[in-house]
VOMARTI-988028 format. One line per 2 residues: for each residue x, y, z of N, C-alpha, C. Coordinates in Angstrom, 2 decimals, padded with zeros to 5 digits. Layout:
! residues N
X Y Z X Y Z X Y Z  ...
//
This chain:
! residues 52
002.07 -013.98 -007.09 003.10 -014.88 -007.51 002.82 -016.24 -006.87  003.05 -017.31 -008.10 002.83 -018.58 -007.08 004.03 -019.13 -006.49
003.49 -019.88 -005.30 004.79 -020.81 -005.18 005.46 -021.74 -005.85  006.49 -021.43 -006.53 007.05 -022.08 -008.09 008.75 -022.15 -006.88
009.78 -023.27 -007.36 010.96 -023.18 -006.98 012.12 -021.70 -008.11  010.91 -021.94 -008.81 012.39 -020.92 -009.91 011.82 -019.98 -009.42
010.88 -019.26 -008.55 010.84 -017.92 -007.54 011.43 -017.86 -006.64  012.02 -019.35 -006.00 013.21 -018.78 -004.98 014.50 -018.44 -005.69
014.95 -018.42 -006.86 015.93 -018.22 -007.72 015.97 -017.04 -008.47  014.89 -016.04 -008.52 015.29 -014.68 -009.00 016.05 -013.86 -008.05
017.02 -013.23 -009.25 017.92 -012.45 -009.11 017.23 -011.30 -008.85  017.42 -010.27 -007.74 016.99 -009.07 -007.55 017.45 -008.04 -008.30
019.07 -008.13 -008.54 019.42 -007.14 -009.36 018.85 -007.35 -010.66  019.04 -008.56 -011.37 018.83 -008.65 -012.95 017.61 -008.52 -013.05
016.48 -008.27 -012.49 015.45 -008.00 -012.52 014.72 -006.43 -012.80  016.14 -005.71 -012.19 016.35 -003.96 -012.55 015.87 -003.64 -013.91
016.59 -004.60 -014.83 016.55 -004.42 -016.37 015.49 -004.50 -016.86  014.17 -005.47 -016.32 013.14 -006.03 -016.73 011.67 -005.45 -016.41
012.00 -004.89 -014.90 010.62 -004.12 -014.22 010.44 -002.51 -014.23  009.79 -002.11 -014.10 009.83 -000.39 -014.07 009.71 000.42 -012.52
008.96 -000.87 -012.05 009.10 -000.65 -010.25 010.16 -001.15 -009.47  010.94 -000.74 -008.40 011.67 -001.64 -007.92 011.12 -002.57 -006.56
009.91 -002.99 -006.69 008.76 -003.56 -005.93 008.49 -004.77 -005.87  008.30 -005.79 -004.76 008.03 -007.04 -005.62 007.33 -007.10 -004.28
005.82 -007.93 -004.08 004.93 -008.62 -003.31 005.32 -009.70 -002.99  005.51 -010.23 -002.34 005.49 -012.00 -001.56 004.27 -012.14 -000.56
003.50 -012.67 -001.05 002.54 -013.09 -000.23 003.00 -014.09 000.61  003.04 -015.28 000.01 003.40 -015.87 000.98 004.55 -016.07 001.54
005.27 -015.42 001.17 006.68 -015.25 002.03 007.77 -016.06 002.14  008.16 -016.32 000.69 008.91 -017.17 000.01 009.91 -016.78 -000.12
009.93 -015.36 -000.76 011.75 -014.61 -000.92 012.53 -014.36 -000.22  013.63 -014.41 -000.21 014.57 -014.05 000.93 014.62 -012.63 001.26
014.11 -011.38 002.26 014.26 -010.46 002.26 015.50 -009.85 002.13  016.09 -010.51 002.81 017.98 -010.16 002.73 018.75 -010.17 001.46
018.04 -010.88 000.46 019.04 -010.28 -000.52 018.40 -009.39 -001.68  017.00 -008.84 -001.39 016.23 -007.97 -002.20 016.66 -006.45 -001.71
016.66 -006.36 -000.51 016.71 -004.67 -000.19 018.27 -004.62 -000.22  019.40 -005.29 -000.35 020.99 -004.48 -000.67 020.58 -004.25 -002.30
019.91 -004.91 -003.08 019.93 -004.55 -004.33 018.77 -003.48 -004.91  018.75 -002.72 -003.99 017.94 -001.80 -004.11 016.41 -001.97 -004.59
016.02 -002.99 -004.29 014.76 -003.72 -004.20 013.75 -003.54 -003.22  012.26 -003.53 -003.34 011.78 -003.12 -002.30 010.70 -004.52 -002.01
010.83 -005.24 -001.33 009.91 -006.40 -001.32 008.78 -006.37 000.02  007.47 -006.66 -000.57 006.90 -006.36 000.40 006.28 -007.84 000.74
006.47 -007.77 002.07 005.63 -009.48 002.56 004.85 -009.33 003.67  003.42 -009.27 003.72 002.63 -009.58 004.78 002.94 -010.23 005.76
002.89 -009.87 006.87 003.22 -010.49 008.22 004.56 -010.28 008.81  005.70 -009.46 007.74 007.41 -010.21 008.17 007.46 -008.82 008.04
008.36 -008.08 009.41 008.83 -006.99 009.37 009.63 -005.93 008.36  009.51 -005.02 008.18 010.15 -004.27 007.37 011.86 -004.04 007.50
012.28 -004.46 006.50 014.00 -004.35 006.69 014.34 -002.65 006.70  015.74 -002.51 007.53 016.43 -001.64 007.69 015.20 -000.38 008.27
//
């Protein structure tokens, strides 16, 4: 994923509807972890600890 501003603006939930994984990569570590894993999201980012 590149660094684009409308990637800090996806919705984790509405994204349920669209993907078949509930997975998303951040390389560079752009997304907010905090609001991907309450929505049952699993985001993975190199370098930044694993939530919960």
């Amino acid at each position: 994923m590149a660094q684009e501003p409308q990637h800090q603006e996806l919705d984790p939930a509405a994204l349920a509807t669209v993907v078949r994984k509930p997975a998303m990569v951040d390389a560079r570590n752009t997304l907010d972890a905090q609001a991907w894993h309450p929505a049952g999201r699993r985001l993975c980012a190199p370098g930044r600890p694993r939530p919960g």
